[in-house]
N, C-alpha and C positions, 0 to 999 in steps of 0.2 A: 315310629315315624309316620305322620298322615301328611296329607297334602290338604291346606286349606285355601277357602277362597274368599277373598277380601271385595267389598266396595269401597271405594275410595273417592273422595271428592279432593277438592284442591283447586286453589287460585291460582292459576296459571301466570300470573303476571310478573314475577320475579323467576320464573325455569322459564329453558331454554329448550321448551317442548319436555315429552316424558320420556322418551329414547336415553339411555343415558349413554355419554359420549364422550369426548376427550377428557382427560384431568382440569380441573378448575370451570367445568363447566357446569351449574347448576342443574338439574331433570329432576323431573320426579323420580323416575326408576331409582336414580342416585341416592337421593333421600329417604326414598323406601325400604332400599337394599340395606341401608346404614341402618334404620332403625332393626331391621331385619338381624344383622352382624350383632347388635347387643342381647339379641334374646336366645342367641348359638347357631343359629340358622347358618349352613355348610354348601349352600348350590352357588353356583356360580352366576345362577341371573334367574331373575322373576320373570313371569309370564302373564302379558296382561293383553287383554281385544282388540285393544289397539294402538298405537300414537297420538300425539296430540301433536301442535303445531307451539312453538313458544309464543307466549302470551293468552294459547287456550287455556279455558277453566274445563273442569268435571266436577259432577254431583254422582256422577253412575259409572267409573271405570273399573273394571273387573281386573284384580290378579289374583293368581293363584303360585304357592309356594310351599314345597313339602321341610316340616318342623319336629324337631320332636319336643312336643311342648307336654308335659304333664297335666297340667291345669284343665281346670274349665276353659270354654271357648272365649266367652265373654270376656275372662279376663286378659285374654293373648288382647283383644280387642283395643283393650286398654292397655295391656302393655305397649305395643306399639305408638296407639296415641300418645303416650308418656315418653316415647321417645323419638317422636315426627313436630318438624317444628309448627309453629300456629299456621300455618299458610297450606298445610297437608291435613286431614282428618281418615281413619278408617275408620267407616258406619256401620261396617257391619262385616262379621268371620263366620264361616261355618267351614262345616268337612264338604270338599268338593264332592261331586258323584264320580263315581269310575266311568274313567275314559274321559273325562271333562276337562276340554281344553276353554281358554276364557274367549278366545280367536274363533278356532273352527269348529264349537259348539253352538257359537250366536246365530238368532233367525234373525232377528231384527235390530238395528242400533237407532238410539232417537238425538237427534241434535237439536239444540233452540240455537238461535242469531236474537240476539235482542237491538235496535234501536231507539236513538233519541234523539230529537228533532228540536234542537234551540237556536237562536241567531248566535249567543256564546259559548263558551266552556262551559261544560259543569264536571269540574275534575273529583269528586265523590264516585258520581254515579256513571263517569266513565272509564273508571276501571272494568266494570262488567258490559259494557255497552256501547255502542259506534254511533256517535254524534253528525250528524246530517241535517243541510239546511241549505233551502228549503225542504217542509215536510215532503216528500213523494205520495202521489195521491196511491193508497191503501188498497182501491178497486182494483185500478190496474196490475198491480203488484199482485194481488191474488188470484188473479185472472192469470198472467202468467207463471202462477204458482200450479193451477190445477194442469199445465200441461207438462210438467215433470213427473207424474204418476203413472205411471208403467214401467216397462222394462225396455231400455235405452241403452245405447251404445253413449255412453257419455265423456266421453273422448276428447271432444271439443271443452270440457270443463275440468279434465284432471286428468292426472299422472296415477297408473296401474302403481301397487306398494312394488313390485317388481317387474324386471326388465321383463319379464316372460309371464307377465300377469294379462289377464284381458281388462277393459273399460267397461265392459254390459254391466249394468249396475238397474235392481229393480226397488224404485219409489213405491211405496205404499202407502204415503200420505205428506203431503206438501201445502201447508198453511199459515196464512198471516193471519194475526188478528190483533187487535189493539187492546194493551190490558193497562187500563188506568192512564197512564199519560208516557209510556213506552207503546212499541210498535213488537211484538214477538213473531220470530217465523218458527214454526216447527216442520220437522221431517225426519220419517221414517224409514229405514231402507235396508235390504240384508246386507249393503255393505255402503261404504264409502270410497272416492278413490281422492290420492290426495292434494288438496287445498280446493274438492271438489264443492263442497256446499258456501265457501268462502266466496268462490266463480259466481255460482248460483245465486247469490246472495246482490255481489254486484250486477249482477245483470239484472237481474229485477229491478235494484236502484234507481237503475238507467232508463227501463219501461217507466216505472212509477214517477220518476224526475221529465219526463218526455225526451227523454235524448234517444231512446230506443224504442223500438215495437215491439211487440210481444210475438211477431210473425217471425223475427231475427231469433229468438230462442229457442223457435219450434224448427228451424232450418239450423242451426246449430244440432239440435239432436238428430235430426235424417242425416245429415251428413259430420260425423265424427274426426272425418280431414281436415274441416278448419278446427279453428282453435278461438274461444274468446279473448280479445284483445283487449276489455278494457278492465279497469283499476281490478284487486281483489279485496274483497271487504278486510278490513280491520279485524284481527287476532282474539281482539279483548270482546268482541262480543260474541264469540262465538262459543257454545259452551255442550259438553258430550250427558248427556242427561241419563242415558239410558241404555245397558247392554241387556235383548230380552233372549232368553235362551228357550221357552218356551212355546 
């Protein structure tokens, strides 16, 4: 029996977040676990970095699961894939390290938000991406992007994963940039709290759209007692790219 650790990517747009949860509720966990059940696997719940929200995607979410698998590693790799529907993928298996939890071994997690800025629909490329329009001017939006980098009581933008958790939350890189004819943000942070970068995301909107200043964002983080009030970005663009444990 080893315990291995899985990357997993997955479209988030048909689960109901990856938590899994009542009966006839779709999750990833759910889908994992089952592919899990066909190859003997005996625990009662996989362990992964973190949650997703439904309608998030991942390219880089971490679980780990102990198997007693005979085989090469490569091929547990596959077997699973061979039993995860098209909308799940596992990239990559190896043997965890001891003591390695997928959660409270991570330094760093990386999220993108992607937008796309049309007067119509574009139902393709809005499965992975939040449709806005007018475009929001790109400067602004990054300008209020470099003041999320530090270590912030972030309070005002999200809910601790628990009743007795804290909000201080430290950014280590917060940026926009335009790739090709989408608008990408990326950010770095040892943790997230939650539907916190989704916050994040609309309120920048809001700067970059002029409905906001970017001085409302920066008095948001001094004072963690209010709370942002307005919309929270769209589910489907927001995607978990990266758990760095390094």
């Amino acid at each position: 029996m080893a315990t291995y650790k899985s990357i997993i990517a997955y479209d988030g747009t048909d689960f109901q977040g990856f938590q899994r949860q009542t009966e006839g509720l779709r999750t990833v966990q759910g889908v994992m676990e089952n592919a899990l059940h066909g190859l003997g696997w005996q625990e009662r719940s996989i362990t992964a970095a973190g949650r997703t929200d439904a309608g998030v995607h991942a390219r880089g979410q971490v679980i780990t699961f102990a198997l007693d698998w005979r085989h090469q590693i490569n091929s547990l790799t596959r077997a699973l894939n061979a039993n995860l529907p098209p909308d799940v993928a596992v990239r990559q298996t190896e043997i965890a390290p001891q003591g390695f939890h997928p959660r409270f071994s991570a330094q760093v997690r990386r999220y993108s938000y992607t937008l796309i800025s049309a007067p119509v629909r574009d139902p393709l490329r809005e499965r992975f991406a939040w449709r806005t329009w007018p475009e929001p001017e790109l400067d602004a939006m990054e300008a209020a992007a470099t003041m999320l980098v530090g270590r912030f009581d972030f309070g005002a933008f999200g809910q601790a994963p628990s009743s007795d958790g804290h909000t201080i939350r430290e950014v280590f890189r917060a940026q926009w940039r335009r790739k090709r004819d989408v608008i990408v943000f990326e950010i770095e942070a040892n943790a997230f709290l939650h539907h916190m970068v989704r916050r994040l995301v609309g309120a920048m909107i809001e700067v970059g759209s002029g409905r906001a200043n970017a001085n409302e964002i920066r008095a948001l983080l001094d004072d963690p007692k209010l709370r942002w009030e307005g919309r929270l970005a769209a589910a489907r663009g927001l995607c978990l790219e990266a758990v760095i444990y390094e």
